[in-house]
C-alpha positions as CSV (number, residue, x, y, z in Angstrom):
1,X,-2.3,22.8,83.3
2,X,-0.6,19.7,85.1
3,X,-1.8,18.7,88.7
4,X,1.7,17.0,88.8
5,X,4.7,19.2,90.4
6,X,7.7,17.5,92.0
7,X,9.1,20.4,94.6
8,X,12.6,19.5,96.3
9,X,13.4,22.7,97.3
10,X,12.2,25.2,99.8
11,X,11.9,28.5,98.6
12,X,14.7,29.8,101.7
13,X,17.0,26.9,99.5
14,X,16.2,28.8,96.2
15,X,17.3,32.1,97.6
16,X,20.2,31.1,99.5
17,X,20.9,29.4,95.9
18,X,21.0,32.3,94.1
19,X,22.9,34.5,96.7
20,X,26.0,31.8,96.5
21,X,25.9,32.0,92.6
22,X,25.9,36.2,92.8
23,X,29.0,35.5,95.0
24,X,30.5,33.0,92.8
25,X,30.3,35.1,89.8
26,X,31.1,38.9,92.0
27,X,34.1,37.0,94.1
28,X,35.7,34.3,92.0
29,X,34.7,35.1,88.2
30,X,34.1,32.8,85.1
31,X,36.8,32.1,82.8
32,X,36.2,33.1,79.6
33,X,38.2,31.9,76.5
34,X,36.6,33.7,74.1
35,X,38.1,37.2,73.7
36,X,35.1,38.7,71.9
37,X,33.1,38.0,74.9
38,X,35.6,39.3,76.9
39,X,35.5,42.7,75.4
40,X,31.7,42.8,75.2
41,X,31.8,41.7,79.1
42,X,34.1,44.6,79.7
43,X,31.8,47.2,77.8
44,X,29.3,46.3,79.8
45,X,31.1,47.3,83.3
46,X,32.3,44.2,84.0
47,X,35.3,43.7,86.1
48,X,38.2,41.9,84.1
49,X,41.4,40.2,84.9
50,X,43.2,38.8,81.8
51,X,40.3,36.1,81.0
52,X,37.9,35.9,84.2
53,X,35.1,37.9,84.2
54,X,33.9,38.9,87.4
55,X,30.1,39.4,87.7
56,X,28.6,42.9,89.1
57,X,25.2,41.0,90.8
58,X,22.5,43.6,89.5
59,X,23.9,43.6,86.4
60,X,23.3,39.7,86.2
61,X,19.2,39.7,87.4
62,X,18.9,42.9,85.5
63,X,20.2,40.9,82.5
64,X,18.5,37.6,83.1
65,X,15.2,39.4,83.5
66,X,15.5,40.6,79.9
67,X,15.3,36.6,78.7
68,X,11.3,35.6,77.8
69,X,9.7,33.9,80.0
70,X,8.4,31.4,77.1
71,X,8.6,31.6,73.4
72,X,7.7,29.1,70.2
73,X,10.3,27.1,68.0
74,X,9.3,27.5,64.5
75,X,8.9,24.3,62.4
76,X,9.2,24.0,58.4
77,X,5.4,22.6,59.0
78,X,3.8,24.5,61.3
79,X,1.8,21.8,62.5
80,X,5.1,21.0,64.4
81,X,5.6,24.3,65.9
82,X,7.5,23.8,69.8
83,X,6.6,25.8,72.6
84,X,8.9,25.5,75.3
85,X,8.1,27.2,78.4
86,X,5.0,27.1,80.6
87,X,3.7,23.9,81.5
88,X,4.3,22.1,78.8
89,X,7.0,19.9,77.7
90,X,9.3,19.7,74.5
91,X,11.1,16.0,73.8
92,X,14.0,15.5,72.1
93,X,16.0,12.6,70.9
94,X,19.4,11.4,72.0
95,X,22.1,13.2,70.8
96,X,26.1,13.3,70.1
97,X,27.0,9.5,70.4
98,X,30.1,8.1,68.8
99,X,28.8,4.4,69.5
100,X,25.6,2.2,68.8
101,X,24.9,-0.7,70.6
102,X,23.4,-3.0,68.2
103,X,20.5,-5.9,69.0
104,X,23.1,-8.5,70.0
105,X,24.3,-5.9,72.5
106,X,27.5,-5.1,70.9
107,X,29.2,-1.7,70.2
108,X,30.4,-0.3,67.1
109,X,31.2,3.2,65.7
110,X,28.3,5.4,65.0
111,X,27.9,5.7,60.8
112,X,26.0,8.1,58.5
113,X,23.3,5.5,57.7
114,X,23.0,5.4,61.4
115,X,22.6,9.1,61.7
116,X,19.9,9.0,58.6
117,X,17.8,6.0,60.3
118,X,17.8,7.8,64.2
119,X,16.3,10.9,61.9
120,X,13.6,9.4,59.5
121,X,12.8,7.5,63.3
122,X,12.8,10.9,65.1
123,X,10.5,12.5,62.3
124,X,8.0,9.5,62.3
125,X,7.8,9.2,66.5
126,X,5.3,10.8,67.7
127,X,6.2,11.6,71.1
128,X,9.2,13.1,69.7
129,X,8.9,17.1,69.7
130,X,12.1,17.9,67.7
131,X,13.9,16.1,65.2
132,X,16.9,16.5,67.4
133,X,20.7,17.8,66.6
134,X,23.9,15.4,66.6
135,X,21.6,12.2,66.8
136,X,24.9,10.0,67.0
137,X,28.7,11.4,65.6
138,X,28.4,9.6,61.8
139,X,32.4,8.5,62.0
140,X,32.7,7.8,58.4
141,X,32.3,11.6,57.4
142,X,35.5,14.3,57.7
143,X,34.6,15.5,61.7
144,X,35.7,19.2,60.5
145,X,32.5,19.1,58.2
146,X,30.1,16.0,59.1
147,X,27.8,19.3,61.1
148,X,27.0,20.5,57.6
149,X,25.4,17.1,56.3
150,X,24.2,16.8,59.7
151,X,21.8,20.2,59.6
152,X,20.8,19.7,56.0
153,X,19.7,16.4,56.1
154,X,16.9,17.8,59.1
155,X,16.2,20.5,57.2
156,X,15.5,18.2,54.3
157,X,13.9,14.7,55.7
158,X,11.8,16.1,58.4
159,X,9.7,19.1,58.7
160,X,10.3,19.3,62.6
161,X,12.2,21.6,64.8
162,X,15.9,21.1,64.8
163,X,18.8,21.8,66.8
164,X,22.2,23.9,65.5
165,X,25.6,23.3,65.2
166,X,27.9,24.5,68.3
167,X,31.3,24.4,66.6
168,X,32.0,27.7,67.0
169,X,30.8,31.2,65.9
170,X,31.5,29.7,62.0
171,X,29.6,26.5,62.9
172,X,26.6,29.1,64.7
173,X,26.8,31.4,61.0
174,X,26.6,28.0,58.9
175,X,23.0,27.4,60.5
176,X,21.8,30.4,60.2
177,X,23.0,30.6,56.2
178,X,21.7,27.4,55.5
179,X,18.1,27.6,57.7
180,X,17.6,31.7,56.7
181,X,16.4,30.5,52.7
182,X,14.1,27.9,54.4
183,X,12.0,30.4,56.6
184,X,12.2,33.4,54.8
185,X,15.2,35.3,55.0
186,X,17.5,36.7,57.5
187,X,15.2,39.4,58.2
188,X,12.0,36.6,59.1
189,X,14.2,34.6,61.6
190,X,15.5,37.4,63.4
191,X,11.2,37.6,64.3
192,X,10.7,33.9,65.0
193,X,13.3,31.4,66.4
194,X,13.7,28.4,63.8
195,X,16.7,26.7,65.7
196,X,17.5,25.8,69.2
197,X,21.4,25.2,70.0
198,X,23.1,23.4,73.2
199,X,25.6,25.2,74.4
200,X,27.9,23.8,77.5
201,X,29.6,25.6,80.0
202,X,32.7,24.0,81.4
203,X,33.0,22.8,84.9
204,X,33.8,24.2,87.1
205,X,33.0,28.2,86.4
206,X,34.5,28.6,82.5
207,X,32.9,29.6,79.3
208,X,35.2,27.9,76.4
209,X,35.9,29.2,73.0
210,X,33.8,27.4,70.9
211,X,30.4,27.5,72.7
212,X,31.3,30.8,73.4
213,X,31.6,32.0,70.2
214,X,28.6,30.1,69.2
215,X,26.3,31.9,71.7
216,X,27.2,35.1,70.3
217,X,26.6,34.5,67.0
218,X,23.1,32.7,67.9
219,X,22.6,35.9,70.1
220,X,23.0,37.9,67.3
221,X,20.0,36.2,65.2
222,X,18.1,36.0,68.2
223,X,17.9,32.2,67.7
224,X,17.1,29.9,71.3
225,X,19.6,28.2,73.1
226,X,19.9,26.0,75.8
227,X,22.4,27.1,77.7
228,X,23.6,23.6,79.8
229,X,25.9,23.3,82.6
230,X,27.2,20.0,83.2
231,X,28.6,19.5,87.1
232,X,29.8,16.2,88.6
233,X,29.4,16.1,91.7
234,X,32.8,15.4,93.9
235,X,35.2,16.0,90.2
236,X,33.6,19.2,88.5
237,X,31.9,20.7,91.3
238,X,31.3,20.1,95.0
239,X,30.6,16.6,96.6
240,X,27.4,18.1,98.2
241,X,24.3,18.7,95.8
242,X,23.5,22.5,97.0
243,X,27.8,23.6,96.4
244,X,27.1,21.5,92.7
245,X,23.6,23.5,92.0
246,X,25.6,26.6,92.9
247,X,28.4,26.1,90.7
248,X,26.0,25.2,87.8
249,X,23.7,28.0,88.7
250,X,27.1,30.6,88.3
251,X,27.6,29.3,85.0
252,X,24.2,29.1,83.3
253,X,23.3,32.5,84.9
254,X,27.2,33.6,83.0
255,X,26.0,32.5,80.0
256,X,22.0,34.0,79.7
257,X,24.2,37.1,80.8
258,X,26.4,37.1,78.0
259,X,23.7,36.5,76.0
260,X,20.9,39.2,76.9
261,X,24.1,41.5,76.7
262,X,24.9,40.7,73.2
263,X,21.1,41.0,72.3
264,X,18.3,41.7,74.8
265,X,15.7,39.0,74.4
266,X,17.1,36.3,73.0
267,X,15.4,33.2,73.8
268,X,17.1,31.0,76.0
269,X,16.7,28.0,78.3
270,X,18.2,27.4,81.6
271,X,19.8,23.6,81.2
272,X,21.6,21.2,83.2
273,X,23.4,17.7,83.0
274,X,24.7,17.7,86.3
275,X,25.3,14.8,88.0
276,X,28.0,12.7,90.0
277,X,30.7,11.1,90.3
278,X,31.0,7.4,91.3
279,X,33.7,7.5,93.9
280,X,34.6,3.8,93.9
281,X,35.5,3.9,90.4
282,X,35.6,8.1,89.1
283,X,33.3,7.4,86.4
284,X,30.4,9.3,85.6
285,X,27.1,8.5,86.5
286,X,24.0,10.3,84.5
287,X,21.1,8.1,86.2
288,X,21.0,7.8,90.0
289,X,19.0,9.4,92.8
290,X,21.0,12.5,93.3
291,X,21.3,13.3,89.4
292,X,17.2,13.1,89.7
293,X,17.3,15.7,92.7
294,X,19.4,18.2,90.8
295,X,16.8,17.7,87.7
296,X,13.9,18.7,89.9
297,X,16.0,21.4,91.6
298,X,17.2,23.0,88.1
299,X,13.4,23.5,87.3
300,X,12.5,24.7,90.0
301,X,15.6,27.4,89.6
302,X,14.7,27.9,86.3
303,X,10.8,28.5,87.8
304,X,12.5,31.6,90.0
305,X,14.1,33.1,87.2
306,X,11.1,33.0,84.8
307,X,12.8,30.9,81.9
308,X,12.1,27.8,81.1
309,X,14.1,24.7,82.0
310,X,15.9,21.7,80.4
311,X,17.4,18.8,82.3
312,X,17.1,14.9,82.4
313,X,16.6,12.6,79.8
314,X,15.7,8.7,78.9
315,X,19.2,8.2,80.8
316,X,21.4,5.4,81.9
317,X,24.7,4.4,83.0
318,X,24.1,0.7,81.5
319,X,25.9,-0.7,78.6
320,X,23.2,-2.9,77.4
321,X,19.3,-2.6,77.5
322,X,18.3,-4.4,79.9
323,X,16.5,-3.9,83.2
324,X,19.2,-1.7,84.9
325,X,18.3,0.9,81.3
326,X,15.0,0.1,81.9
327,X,14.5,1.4,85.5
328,X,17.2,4.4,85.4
329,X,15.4,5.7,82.1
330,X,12.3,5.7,83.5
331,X,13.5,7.8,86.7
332,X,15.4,10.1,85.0
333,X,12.5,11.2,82.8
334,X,9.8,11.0,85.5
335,X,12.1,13.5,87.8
336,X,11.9,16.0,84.9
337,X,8.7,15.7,83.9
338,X,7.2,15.8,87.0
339,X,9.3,18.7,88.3
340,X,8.2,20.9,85.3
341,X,11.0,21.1,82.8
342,X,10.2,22.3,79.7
343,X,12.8,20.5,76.9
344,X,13.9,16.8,77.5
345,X,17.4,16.4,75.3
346,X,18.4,12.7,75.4
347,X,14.7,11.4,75.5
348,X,15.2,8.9,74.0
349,X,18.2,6.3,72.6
350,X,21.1,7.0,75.4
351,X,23.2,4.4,76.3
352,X,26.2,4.4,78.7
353,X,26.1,7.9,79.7
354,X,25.9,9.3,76.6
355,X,28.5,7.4,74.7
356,X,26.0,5.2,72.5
357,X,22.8,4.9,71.0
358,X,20.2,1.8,70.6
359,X,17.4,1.7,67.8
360,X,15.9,-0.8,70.4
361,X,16.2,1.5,73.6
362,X,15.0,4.5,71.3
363,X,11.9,3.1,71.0
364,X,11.6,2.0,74.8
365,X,12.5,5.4,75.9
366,X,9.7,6.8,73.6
367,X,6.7,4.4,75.1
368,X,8.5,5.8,78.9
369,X,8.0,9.2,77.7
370,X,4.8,8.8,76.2
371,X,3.6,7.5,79.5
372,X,4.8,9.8,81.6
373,X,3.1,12.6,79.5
374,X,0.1,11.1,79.5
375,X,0.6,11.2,83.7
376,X,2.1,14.7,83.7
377,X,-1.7,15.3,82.2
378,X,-3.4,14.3,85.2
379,X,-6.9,13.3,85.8
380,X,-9.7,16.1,84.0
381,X,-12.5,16.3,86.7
382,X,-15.7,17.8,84.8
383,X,-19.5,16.8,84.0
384,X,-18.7,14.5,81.4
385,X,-15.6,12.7,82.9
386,X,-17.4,12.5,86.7
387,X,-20.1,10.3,83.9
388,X,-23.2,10.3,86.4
389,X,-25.7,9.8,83.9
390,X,-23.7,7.1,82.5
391,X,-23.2,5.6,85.4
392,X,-27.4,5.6,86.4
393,X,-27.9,4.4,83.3
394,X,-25.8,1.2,83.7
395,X,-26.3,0.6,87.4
396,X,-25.3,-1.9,89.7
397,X,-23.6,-5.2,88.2
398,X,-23.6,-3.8,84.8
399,X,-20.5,-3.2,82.6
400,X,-19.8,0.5,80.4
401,X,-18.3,-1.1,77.3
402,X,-21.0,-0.8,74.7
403,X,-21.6,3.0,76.2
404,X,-21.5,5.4,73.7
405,X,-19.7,7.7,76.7
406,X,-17.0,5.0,76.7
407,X,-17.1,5.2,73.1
408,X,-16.9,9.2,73.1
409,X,-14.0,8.8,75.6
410,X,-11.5,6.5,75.9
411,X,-9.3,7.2,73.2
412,X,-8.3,10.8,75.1
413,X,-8.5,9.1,78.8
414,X,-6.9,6.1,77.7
415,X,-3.0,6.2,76.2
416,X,-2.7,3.4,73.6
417,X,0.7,1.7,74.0
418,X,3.1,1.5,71.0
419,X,5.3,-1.3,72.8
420,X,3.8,-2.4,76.4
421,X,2.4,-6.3,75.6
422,X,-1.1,-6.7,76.9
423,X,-2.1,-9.5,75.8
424,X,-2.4,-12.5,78.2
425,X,-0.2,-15.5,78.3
426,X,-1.5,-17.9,76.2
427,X,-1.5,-15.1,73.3
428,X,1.9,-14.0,73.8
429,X,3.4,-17.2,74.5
430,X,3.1,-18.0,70.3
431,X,6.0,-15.9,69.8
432,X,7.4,-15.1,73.7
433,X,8.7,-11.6,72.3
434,X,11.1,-9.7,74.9
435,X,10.7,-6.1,75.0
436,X,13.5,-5.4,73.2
437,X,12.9,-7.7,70.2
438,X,9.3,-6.2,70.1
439,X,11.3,-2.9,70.2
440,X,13.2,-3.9,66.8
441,X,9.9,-5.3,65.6
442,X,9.0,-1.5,66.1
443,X,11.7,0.8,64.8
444,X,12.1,-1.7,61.8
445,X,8.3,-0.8,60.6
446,X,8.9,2.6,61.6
447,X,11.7,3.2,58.8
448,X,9.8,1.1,56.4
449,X,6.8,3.5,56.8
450,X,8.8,6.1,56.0
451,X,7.6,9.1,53.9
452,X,10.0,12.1,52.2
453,X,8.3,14.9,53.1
454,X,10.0,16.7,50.1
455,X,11.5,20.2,49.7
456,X,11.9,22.6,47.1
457,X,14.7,21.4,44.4
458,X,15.6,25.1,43.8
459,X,16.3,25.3,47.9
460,X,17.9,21.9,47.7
461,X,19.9,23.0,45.0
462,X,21.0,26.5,46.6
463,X,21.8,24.5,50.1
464,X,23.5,22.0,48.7
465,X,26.1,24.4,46.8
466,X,26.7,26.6,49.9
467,X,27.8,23.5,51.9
468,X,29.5,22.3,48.9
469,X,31.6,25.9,48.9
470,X,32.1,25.6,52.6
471,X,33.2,22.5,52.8
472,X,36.0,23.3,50.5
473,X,37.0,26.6,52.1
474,X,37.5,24.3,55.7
475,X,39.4,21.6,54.3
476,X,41.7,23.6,51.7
């Protein structure tokens, strides 16, 4: 278990919280586009008013106690099996960019062989738990069916966990058809969760159509989701941090309700993107002090309701990598880490809040998170890592590196860097690489040590003509 919890709330703050949220969601309602949801709201003894919901309070912690308090995400290797909850930590790559900032620092339209090289990266990284969702938006496919290459191509390069489509209950059935053949059948993944799904809420207090119908369908197969609110601060919610948690605490707690409702025990994860708004310029701002703060408040939210937690992220407001991506990055996946959240979405690759990826920052963000988990592990204080005898044996003036102790135990105590130069001047003065060329250096070897990790050609076969069918049923 980690020695390392970041705590910026008070437990009188946590409660006081809550209470707002009941209010919010008894008083003023969420809006709900989605008239199924409605209807199942209304079943259920909620109040309703044309679209808003209104909330009964027990009815909401009855429901959000019926959420597990952890639960695994099943890989097509099992070796890559996720668990999210507890103490332990899921990262995942970027995800959803239309742009890519490329190594002379200038943006262009996310493409398909952009989408395909993120992937075969996010399968070979190792500090990367999931092969991710949307990695960018490929913008030379149709939009109305690009999801559909999108989830095969995970299913078929990598053998990690992956993330589902959100558009809409039909996008929600698509992932379910195409990932049921893959683990089993329908009946297997209603025992096991084989896809996690981000769903948004919409700022401030509304549940739209699309997500909405997504959760319910998810519900249905019992498949995880992370169910995300995304507040600014002084636009979407409340200039002040506690009025923005509660806001975002009203609509995640909406949406886990809605969920259990449709199917008690349906894994989900509490998740926030809230941050705020710049009010010299009203831009958004992902990475900043405050946007850390309501990372390490959301966990410890999640904490009190017994879910687990995602927020943060390798993020950054910068449009370049460079220092200012370096130092935001690094803070806005310490905050998470440290605080205890359990799945980091935009670990690694994000550019300008959210709008691009970099291959170069990609592999940045990874050595970040890689280091931070190795600090999230703390220090192991036992017989053999206090090292008396060792330390007898070599005595005063002497040095440890022939030990066979050192030997035994520096490759667990010790993280080996996949980017961070070492060496000293003279050495790496012969080729005076910045980090970000070393970076490209990186990602470059990466893809070329690329390996198919193969599927079945009957299941490729089968996949390939339902996408085929669908894709000609939503563009007829």
């Amino acid at each position: 278990m980690s020695k390392v919890t970041l705590k910026v709330l008070t437990d009188e703050d946590i409660r006081q919280i809550h209470n707002t949220s009941l209010q919010l969601l008894q008083e003023v309602g969420i809006e709900v586009e989605y008239e199924p949801a409605v209807e199942v709201l209304k079943e259920a003894g909620m109040r309703v008013e044309g679209r808003r919901v209104f909330f009964d309070p027990a009815y909401v912690e009855k429901k959000v106690a019926e959420a597990p308090h952890d639960f695994t995400l099943y890989a097509r290797d099992p070796k890559h099996n996720v668990h999210i909850g507890g103490d332990d930590v899921a990262y995942v790559p970027g995800y959803g960019a239309p742009f890519v900032i490329d190594a002379g620092g200038n943006r262009r339209p996310s493409t398909w062989e952009d989408y395909m090289n993120l992937l075969k990266l996010a399968h070979m990284c190792e500090e990367m738990d999931l092969s991710g969702g949307m990695l960018v938006e490929p913008n030379d496919l149709d939009d109305r069916t690009r999801y559909l290459d999108a989830l095969y191509a995970h299913i078929r390069y990598s053998t990690k966990c992956l993330m589902g489509s959100s558009y809409g209950a039909d996008g929600a059935r698509d992932t379910v058809e195409l990932l049921a053949p893959v683990f089993g059948g329908k009946d297997a993944i209603k025992e096991k969760p084989v896809v996690i799904t981000l769903i948004n809420t919409i700022s401030p207090l509304k549940l739209d159509a699309r997500q909405t119908g997504a959760l319910m369908e998810y519900a249905k197969w019992k498949q995880a989701m992370v169910i995300a609110s995304l507040v600014m601060a002084g636009s979407t919610g409340p200039a002040t941090l506690a009025g923005a948690l509660a806001v975002q605490n009203a609509e995640v707690l909406a949406g886990i309700t809605l969920a259990q409702t449709v199917n008690p025990g349906t894994p989900v994860v509490y998740g926030s993107a809230s941050s705020i708004t710049d009010m010299r310029t009203g831009s958004v701002s992902i990475a900043n002090a405050e946007a850390a703060l309501l990372t390490a408040s959301t966990a410890q939210l999640a904490r009190f309701y017994g879910i687990p937690c995602r927020a943060g992220g390798g993020l950054t407001d910068s449009k370049t990598v460079d220092g200012q991506a370096g130092y935001e990055s690094a803070l806005m996946l310490m905050s998470p880490v440290t605080a205890g959240v359990n799945f980091i979405l935009h670990t690694a690759g994000i550019l300008q809040y959210w709008l691009c990826m970099s291959y170069e920052k990609f592999i940045m963000d990874a050595e970040i998170a890689g280091v931070i988990r190795r600090f999230k592990r703390s220090i192991d204080v036992n017989e053999n890592t206090l090292a008396l005898d060792v330390i007898k044996k070599v005595g005063p003036g002497g040095h440890f590196l022939t030990q066979i102790h050192t030997k035994r135990n520096h490759k667990t105590e010790m993280r080996k860097p996949v980017l961070s130069d070492r060496q000293s001047y003279e050495g790496w003065s012969k080729e005076k690489l910045t980090t970000e060329q070393q970076a490209a250096r990186v990602w470059k070897k990466m893809l070329a040590e690329y390996e198919d990790p193969g599927l079945d050609e009957a299941l490729q076969k089968h996949l390939q003509e339902y996408i085929e069918a669908r894709k000609r049923e939503i563009t007829k």
